[in-house]
C-alpha positions as YAML, in Angstrom:
chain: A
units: angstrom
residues:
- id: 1
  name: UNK
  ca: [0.00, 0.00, 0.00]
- id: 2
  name: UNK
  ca: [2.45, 2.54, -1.20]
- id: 3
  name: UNK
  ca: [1.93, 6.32, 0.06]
- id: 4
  name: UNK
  ca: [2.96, 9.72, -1.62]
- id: 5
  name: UNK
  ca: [5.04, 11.99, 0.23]
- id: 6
  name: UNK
  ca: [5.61, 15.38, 1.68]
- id: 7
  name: UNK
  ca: [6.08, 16.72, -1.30]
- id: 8
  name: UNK
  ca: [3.70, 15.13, -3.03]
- id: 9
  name: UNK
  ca: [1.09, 15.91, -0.78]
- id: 10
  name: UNK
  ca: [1.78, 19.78, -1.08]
- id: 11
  name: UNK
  ca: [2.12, 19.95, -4.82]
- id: 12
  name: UNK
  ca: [-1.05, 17.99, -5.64]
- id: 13
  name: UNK
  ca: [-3.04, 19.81, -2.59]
- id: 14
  name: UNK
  ca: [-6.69, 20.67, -4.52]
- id: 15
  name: UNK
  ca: [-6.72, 18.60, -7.68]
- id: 16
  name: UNK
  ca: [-7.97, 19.96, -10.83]
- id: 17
  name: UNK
  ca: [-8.92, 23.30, -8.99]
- id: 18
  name: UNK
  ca: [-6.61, 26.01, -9.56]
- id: 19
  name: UNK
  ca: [-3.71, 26.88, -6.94]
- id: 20
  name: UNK
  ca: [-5.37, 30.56, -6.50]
- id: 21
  name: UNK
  ca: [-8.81, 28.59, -6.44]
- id: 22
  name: UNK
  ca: [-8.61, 26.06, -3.57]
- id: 23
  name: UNK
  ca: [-9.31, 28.77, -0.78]
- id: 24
  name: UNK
  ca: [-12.90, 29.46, -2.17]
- id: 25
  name: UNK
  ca: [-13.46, 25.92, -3.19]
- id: 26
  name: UNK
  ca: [-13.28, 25.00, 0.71]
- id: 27
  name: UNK
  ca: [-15.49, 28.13, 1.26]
- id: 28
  name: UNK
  ca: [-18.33, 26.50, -1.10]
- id: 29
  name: UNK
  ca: [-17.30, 22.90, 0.28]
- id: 30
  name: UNK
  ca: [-17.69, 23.63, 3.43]
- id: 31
  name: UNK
  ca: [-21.18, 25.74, 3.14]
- id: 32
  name: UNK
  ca: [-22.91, 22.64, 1.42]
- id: 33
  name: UNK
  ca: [-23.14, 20.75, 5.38]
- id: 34
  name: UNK
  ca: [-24.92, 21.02, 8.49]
- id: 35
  name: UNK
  ca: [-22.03, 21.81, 10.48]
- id: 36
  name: UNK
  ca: [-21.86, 25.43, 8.70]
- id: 37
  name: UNK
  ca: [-25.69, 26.26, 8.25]
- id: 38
  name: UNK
  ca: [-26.04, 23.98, 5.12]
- id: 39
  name: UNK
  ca: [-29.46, 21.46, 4.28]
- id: 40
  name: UNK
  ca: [-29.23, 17.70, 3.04]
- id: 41
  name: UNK
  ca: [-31.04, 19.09, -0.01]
- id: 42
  name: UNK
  ca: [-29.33, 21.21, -1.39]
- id: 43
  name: UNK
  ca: [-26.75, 18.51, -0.93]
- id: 44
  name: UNK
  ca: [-28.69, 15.88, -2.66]
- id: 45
  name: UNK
  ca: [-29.42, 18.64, -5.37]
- id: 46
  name: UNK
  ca: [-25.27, 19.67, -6.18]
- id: 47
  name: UNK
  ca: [-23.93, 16.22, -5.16]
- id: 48
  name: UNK
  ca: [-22.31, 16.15, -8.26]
- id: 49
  name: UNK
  ca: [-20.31, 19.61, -7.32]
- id: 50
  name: UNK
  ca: [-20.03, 18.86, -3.80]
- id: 51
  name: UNK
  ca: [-18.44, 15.31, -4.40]
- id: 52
  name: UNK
  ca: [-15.99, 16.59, -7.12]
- id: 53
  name: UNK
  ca: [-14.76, 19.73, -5.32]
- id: 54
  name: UNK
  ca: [-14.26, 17.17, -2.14]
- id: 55
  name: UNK
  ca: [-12.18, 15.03, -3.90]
- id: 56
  name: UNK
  ca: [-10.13, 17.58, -5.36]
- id: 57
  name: UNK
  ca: [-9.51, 18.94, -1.94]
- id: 58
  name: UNK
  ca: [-8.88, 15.59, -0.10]
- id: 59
  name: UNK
  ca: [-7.76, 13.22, -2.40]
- id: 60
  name: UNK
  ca: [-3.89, 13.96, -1.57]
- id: 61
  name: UNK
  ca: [-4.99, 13.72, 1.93]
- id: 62
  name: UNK
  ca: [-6.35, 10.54, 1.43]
- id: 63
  name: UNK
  ca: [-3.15, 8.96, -0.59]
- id: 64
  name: UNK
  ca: [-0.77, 10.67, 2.06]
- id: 65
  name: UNK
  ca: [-2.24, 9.21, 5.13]
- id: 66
  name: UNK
  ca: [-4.00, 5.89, 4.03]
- id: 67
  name: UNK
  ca: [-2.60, 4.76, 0.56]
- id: 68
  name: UNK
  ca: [-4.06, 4.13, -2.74]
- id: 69
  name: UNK
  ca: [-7.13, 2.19, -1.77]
- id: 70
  name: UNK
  ca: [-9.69, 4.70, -0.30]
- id: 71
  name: UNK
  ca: [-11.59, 2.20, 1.91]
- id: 72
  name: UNK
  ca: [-11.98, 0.47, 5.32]
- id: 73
  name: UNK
  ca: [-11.30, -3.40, 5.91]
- id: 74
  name: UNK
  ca: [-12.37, -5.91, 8.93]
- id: 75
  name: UNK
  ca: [-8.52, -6.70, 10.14]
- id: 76
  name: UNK
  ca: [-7.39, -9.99, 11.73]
- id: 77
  name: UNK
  ca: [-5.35, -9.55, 14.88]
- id: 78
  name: UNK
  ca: [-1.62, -9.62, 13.50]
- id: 79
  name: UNK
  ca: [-2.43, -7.94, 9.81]
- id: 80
  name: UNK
  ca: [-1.70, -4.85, 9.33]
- id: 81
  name: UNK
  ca: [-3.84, -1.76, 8.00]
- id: 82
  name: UNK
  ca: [-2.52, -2.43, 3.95]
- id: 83
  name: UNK
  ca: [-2.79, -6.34, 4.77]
- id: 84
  name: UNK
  ca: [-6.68, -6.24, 5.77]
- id: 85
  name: UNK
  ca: [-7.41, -3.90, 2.62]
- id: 86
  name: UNK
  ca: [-6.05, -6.06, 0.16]
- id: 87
  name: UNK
  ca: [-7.48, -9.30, 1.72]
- id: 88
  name: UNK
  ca: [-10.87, -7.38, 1.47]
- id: 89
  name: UNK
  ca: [-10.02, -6.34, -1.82]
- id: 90
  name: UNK
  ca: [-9.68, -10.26, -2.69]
- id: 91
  name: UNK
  ca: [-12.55, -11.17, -0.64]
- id: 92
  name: UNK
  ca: [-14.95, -9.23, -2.97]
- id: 93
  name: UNK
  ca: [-13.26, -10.44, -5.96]
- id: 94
  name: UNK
  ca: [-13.91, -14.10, -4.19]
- id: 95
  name: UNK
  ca: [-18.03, -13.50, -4.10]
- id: 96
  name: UNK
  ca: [-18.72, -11.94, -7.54]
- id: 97
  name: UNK
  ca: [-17.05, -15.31, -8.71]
- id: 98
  name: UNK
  ca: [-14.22, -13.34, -10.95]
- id: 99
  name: UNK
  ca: [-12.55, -15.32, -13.84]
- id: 100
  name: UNK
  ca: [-10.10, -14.23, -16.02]
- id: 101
  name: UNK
  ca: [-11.21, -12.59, -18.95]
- id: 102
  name: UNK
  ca: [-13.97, -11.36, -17.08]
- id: 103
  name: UNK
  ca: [-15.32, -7.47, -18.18]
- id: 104
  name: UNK
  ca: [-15.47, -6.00, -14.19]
- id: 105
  name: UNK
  ca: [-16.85, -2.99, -13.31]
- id: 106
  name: UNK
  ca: [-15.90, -0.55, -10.50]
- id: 107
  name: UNK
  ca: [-18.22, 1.86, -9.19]
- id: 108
  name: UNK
  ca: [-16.61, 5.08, -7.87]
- id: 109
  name: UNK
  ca: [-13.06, 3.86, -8.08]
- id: 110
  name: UNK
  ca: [-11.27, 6.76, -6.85]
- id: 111
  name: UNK
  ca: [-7.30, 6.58, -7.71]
- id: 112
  name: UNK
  ca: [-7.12, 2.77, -8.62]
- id: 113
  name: UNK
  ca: [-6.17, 1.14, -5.83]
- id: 114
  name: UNK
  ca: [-8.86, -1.47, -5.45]
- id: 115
  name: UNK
  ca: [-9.17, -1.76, -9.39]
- id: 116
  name: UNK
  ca: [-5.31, -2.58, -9.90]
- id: 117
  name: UNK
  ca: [-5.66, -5.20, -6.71]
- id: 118
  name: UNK
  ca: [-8.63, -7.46, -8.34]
- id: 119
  name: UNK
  ca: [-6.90, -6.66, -11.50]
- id: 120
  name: UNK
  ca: [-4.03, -8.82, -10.44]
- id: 121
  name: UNK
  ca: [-5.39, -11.15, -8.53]
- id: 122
  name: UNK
  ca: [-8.55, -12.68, -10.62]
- id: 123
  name: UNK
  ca: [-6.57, -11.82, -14.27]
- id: 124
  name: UNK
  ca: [-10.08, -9.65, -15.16]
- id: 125
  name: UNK
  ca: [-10.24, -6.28, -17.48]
- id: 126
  name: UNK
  ca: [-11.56, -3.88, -14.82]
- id: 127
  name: UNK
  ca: [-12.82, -0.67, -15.56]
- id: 128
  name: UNK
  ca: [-13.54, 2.33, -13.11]
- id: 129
  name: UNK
  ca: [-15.95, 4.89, -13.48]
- id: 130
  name: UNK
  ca: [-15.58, 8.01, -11.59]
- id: 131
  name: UNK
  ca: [-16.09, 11.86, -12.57]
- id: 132
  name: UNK
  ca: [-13.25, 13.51, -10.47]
- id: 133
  name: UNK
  ca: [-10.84, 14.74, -13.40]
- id: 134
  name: UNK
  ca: [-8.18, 14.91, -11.13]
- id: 135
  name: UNK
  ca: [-8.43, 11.31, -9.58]
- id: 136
  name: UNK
  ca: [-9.13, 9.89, -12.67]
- id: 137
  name: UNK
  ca: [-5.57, 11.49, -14.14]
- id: 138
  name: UNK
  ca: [-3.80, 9.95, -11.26]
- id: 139
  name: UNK
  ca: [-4.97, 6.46, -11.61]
- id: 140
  name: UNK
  ca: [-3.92, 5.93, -15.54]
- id: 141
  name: UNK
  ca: [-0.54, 7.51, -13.83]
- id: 142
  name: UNK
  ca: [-0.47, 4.68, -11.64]
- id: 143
  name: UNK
  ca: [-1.80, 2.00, -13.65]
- id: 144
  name: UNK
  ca: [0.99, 3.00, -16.45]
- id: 145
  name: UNK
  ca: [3.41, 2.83, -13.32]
- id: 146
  name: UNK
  ca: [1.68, -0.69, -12.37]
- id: 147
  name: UNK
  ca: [2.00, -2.13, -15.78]
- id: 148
  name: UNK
  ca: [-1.75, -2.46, -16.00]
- id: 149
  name: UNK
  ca: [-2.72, -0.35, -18.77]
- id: 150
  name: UNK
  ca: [-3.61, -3.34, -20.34]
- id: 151
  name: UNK
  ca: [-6.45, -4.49, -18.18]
- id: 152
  name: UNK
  ca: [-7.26, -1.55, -16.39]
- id: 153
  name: UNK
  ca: [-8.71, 1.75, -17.58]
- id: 154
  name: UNK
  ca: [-11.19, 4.30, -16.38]
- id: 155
  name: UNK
  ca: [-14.12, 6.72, -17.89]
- id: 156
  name: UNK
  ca: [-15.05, 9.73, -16.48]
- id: 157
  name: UNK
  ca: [-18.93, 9.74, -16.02]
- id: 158
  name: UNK
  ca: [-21.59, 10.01, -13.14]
- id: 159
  name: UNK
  ca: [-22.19, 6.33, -11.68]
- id: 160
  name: UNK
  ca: [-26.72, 7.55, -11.97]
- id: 161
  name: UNK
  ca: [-25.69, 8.17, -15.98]
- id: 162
  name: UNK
  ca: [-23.59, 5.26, -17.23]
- id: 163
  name: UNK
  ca: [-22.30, 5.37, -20.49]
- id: 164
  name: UNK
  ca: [-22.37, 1.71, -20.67]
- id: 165
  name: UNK
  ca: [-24.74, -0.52, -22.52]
- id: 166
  name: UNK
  ca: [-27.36, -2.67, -21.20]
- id: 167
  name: UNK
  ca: [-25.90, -5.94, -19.35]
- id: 168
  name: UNK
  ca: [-22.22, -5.22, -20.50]
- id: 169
  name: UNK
  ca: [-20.59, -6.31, -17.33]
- id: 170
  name: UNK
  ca: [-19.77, -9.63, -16.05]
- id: 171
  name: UNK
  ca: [-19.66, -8.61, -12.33]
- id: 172
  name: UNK
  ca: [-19.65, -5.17, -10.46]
- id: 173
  name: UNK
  ca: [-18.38, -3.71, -7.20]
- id: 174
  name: UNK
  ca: [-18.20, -0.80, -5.40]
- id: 175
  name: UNK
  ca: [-16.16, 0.24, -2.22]
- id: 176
  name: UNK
  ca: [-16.57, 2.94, -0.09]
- id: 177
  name: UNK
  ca: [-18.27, 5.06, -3.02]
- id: 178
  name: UNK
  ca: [-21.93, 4.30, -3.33]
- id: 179
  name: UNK
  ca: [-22.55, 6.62, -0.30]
- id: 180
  name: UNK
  ca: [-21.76, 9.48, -2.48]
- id: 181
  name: UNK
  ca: [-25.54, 8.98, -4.36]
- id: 182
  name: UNK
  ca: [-28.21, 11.16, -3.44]
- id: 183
  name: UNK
  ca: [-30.77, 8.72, -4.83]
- id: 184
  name: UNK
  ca: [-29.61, 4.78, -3.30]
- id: 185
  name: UNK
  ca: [-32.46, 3.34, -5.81]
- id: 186
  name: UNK
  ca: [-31.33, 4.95, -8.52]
- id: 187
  name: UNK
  ca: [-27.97, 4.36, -8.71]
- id: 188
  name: UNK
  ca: [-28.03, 0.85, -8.08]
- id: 189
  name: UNK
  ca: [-30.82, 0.60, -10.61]
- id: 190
  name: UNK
  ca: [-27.94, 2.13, -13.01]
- id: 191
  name: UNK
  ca: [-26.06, -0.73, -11.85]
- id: 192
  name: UNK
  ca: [-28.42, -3.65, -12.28]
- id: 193
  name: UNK
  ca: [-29.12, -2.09, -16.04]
- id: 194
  name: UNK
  ca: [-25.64, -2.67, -16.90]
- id: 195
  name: UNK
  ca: [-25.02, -5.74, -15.07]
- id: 196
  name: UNK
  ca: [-25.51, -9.09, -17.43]
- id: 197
  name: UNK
  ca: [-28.53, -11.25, -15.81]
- id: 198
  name: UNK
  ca: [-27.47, -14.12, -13.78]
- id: 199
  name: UNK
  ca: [-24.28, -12.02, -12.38]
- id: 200
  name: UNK
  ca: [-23.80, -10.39, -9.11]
- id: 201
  name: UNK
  ca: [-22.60, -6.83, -7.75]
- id: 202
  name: UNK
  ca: [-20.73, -6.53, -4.22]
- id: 203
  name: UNK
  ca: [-19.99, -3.80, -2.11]
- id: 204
  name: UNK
  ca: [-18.70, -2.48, 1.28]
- id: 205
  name: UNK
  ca: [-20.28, 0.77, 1.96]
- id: 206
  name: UNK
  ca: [-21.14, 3.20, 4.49]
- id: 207
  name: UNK
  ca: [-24.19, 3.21, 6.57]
- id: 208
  name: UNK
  ca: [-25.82, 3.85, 9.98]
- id: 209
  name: UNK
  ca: [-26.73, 0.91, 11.76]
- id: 210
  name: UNK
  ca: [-29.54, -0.14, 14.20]
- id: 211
  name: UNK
  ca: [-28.01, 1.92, 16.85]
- id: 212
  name: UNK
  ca: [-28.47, 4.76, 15.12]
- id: 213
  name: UNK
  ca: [-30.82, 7.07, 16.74]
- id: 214
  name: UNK
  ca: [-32.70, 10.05, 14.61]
- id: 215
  name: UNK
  ca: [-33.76, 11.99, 17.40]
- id: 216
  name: UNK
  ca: [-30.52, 11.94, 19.63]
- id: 217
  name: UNK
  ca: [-28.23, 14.84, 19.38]
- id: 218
  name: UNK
  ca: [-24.74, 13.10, 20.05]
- id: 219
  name: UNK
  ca: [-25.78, 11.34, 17.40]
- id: 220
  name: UNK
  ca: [-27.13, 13.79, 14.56]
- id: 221
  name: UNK
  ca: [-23.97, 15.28, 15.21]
- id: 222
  name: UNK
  ca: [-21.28, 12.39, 15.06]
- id: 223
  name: UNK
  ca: [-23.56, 12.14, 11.49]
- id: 224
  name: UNK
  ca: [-22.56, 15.06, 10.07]
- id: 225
  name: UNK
  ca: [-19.46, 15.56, 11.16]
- id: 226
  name: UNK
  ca: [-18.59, 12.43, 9.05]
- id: 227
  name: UNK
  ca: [-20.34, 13.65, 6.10]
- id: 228
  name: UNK
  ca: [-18.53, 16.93, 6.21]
- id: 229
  name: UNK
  ca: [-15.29, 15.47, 6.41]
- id: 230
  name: UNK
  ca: [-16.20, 12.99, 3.67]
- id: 231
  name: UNK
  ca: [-18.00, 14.28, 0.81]
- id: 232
  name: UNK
  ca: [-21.96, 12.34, 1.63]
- id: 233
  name: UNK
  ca: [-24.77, 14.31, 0.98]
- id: 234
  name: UNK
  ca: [-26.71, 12.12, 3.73]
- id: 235
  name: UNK
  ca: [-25.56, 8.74, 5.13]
- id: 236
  name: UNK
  ca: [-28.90, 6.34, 4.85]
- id: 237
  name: UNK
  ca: [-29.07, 3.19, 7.41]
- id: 238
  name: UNK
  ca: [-28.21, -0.75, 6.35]
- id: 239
  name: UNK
  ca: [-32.25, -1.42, 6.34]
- id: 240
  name: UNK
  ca: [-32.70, 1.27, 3.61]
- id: 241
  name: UNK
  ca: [-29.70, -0.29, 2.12]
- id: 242
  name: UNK
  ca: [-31.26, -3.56, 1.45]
- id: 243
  name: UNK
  ca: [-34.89, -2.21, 0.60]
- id: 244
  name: UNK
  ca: [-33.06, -0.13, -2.06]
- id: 245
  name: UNK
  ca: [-30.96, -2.90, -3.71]
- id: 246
  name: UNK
  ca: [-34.50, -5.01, -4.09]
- id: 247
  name: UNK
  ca: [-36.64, -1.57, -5.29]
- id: 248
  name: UNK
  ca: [-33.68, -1.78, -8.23]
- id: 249
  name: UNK
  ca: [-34.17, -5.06, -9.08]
- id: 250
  name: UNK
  ca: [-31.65, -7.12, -6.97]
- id: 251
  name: UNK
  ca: [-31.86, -10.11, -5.16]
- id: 252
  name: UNK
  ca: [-30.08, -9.88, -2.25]
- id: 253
  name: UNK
  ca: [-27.84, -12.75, -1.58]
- id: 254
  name: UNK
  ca: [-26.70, -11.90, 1.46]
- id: 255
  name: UNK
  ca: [-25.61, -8.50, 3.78]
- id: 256
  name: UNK
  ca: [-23.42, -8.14, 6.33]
- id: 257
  name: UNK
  ca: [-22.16, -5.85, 8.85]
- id: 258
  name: UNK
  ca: [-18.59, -7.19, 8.98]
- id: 259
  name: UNK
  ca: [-17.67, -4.54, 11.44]
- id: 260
  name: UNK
  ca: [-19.93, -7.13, 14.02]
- id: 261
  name: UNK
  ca: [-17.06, -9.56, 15.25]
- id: 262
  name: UNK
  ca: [-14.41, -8.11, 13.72]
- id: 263
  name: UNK
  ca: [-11.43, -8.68, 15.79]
- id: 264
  name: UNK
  ca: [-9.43, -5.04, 15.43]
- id: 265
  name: UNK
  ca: [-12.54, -2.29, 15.25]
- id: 266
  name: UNK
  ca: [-12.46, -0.74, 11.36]
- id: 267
  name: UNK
  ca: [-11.76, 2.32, 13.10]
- id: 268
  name: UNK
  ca: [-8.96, 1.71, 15.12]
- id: 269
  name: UNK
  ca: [-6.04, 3.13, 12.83]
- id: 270
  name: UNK
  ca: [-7.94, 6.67, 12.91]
- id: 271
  name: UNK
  ca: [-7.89, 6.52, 17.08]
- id: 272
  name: UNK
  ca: [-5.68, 8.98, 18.30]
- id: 273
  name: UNK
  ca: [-5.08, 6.73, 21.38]
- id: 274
  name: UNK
  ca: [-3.87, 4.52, 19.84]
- id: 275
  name: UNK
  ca: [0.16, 4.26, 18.02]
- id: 276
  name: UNK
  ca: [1.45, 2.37, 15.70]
- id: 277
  name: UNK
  ca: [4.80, 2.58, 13.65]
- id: 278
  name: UNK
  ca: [3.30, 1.08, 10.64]
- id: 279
  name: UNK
  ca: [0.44, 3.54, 10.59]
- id: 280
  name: UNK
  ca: [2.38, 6.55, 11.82]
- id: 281
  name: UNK
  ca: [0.60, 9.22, 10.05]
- id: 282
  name: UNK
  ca: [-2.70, 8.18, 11.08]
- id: 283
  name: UNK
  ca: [-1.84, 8.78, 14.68]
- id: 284
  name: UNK
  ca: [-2.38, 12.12, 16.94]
- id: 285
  name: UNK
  ca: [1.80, 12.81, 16.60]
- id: 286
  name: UNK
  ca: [1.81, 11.47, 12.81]
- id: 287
  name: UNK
  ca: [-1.69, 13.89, 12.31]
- id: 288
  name: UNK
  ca: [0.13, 16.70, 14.34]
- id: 289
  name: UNK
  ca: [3.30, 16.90, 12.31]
- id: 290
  name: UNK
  ca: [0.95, 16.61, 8.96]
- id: 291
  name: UNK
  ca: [-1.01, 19.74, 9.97]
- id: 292
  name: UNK
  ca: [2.35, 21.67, 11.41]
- id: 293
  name: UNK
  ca: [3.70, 20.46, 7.83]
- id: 294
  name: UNK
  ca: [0.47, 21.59, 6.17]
- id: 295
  name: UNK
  ca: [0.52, 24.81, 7.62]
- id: 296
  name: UNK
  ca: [3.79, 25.70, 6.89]
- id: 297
  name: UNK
  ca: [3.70, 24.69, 3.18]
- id: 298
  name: UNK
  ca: [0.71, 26.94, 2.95]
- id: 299
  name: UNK
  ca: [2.65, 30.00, 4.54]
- id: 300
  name: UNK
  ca: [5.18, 29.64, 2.40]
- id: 301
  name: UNK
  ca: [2.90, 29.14, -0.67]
- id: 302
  name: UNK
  ca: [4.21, 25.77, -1.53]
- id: 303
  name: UNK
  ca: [0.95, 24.55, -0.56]
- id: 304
  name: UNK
  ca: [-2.32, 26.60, -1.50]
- id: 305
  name: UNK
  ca: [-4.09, 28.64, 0.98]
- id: 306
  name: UNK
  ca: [-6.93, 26.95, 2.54]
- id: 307
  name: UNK
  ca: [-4.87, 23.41, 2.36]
- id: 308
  name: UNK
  ca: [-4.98, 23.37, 6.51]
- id: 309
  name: UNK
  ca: [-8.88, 23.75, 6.12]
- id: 310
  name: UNK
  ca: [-9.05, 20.72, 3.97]
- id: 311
  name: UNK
  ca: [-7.00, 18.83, 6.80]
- id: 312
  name: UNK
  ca: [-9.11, 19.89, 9.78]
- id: 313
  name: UNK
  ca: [-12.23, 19.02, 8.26]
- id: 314
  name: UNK
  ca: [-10.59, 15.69, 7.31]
- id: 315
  name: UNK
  ca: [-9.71, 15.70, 10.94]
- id: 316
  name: UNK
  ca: [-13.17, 16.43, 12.01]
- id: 317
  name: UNK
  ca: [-14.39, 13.45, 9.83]
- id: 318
  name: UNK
  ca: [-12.03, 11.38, 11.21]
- id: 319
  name: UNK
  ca: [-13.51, 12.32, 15.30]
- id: 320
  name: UNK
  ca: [-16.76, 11.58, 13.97]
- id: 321
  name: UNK
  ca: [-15.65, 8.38, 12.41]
- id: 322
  name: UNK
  ca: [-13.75, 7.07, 15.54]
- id: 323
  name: UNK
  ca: [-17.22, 8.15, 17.60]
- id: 324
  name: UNK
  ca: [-19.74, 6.42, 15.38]
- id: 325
  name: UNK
  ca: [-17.64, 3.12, 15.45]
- id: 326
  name: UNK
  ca: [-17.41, 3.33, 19.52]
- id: 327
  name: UNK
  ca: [-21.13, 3.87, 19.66]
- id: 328
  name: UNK
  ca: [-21.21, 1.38, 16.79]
- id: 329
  name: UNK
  ca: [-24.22, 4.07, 15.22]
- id: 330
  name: UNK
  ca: [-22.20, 3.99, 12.10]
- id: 331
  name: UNK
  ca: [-20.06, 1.52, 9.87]
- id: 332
  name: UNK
  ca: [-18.08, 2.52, 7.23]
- id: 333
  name: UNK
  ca: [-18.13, -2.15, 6.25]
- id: 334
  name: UNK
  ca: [-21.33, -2.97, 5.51]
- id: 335
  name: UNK
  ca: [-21.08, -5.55, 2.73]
- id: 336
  name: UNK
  ca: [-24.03, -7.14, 0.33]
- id: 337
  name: UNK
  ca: [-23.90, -9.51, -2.31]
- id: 338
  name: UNK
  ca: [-26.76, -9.19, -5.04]
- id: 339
  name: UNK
  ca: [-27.86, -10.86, -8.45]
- id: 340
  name: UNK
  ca: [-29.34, -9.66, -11.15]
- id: 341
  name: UNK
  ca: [-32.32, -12.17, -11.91]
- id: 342
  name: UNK
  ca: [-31.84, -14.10, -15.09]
- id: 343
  name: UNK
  ca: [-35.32, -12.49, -15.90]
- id: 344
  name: UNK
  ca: [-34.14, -9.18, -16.16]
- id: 345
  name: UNK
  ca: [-32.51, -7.92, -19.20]
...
């Protein structure tokens, strides 16, 4: 799970957006969520803008601190952080039933990570759709740096609009992305339209749980804090989850919270109690030095101005995170396995 570095991180801060642009791009960001006076529809109404100027703001972030695979993993006592990713990675790759020369889709792939990984290890063609111009530039960098060009590629479109034909895939996943739709039943309706019949899609996705309670303020705001800090116009719960996938057309195979029983909690590496060598960057001294190092790159204009705001609300996200997993409101692994009914074409 390699990282970028210091440098990296500063010259890459904000994407697509332009250097002198980042500061009021976290201005608008920001102003879209409940923690600064914004509404979950206007959310659900500029997802498209909110998601895209969020990724341009925090996808450095992301491949700084975490790596190239922008998701959470259950994790085995003795595997590390990159060790559980990947084995989730291959887990998924394990219940769509991948063969090579398989056509695979993946839905919001971010940078590649998770795309190169099944890639490899099933011998499939995987593509990735995602409509963050700057994301999408880094992964064909990395897949040309992978040697993967070959088998993996990506197209720039909005996961509710796929350019795709009807049942043109052999099996589809999603990690960590889905969460991003304002409309659950339509997007995986997309899905299920492009999907060939008899073949499944897989994900592990964000949701609240059972815990969750509307009407309790610790709560509501553990909620938004994690969908400020991540890009979600609203975070729906694992029930709506599974009445969604059959409203599309699914049959549900099976869903899962893996977080239940999971030996390490999915949320340990963001604990600031917590240290660990291998994940030094994710801890409070590893997130300290990054924001002292932020800072200063941004005062010297290495880094553009408003880069620290993009790392405290990543920060804030990441408090929320920690909380919801301790209250066990909120997990960021809730997997489902679905099929496409040989009836539907």
């Amino acid at each position: 799970m390699s990282k970028s570095g210091a440098m990296d991180l500063a010259t890459r801060l904000g994407g697509s957006i332009k250097k002198e642009d980042v500061q009021s791009a976290v201005d608008r960001y920001e102003k879209y969520h409940v923690c600064f006076g914004g509404e979950e529809e206007t959310r659900k109404a500029n997802y498209s803008d909110m998601v895209n100027k969020y990724y341009d703001l925090a996808t450095s972030f992301y491949e700084f601190g975490w790596g190239q695979s922008f998701h959470f993993a259950p994790r085995w006592k003795g595997e590390s952080l990159g060790e559980s990713i990947k084995r989730h990675e291959h887990f998924i790759a394990l219940q769509l039933g991948l063969k090579p020369g398989m056509k695979v889709l993946d839905v919001g792939s971010g940078i590649g990570g998770p795309l190169r990984e099944i890639a490899r290890f099933s011998l499939t063609s995987v593509t990735g759709i995602n409509n963050n111009e700057y994301q999408i530039s880094r992964g064909e960098e990395l897949n040309r740096l992978a040697g993967l060009s070959h088998s993996c590629n990506f197209v720039k479109a909005d996961f509710l609009k796929m350019p795709f034909s009807d049942n043109e895939f052999d099996g589809i996943y999603a990690f960590d992305a889905l969460c991003h739709a304002p409309d659950p039943v339509a997007c995986y309706r997309e899905i299920c339209r492009v999907l060939k019949p008899g073949q499944c899609f897989a994900a592990s996705e964000w949701f609240m749980t059972d815990h969750f309670d509307p009407n309790n303020q610790s709560h509501q705001k553990i909620k938004a804090e994690i969908e400020l800090g991540n890009g979600l116009p609203d975070i729906k719960t694992t029930r709506e989850c599974v009445d969604a996938l059959k409203l599309a057309g699914f049959e549900v195979v099976w869903a899962r919270d893996l977080a239940v029983g999971s030996p390490i909690p999915w949320y340990s590496p963001l604990d600031v109690n917590r240290f660990s060598l291998s994940g030094f960057r994710l801890t409070a001294f590893g997130r300290g030095i990054t924001r002292a190092m932020v800072k200063a790159l941004e005062f010297v204009r290495i880094a553009p101005a408003g880069s620290a705001r993009v790392s405290s609300f990543l920060e804030t996200a990441a408090e929320g995170l920690v909380e919801g997993g301790r209250k066990e409101i909120f997990t960021p692994i809730h997997f489902f396995l679905a099929r496409k009914p040989l009836s539907r074409s």
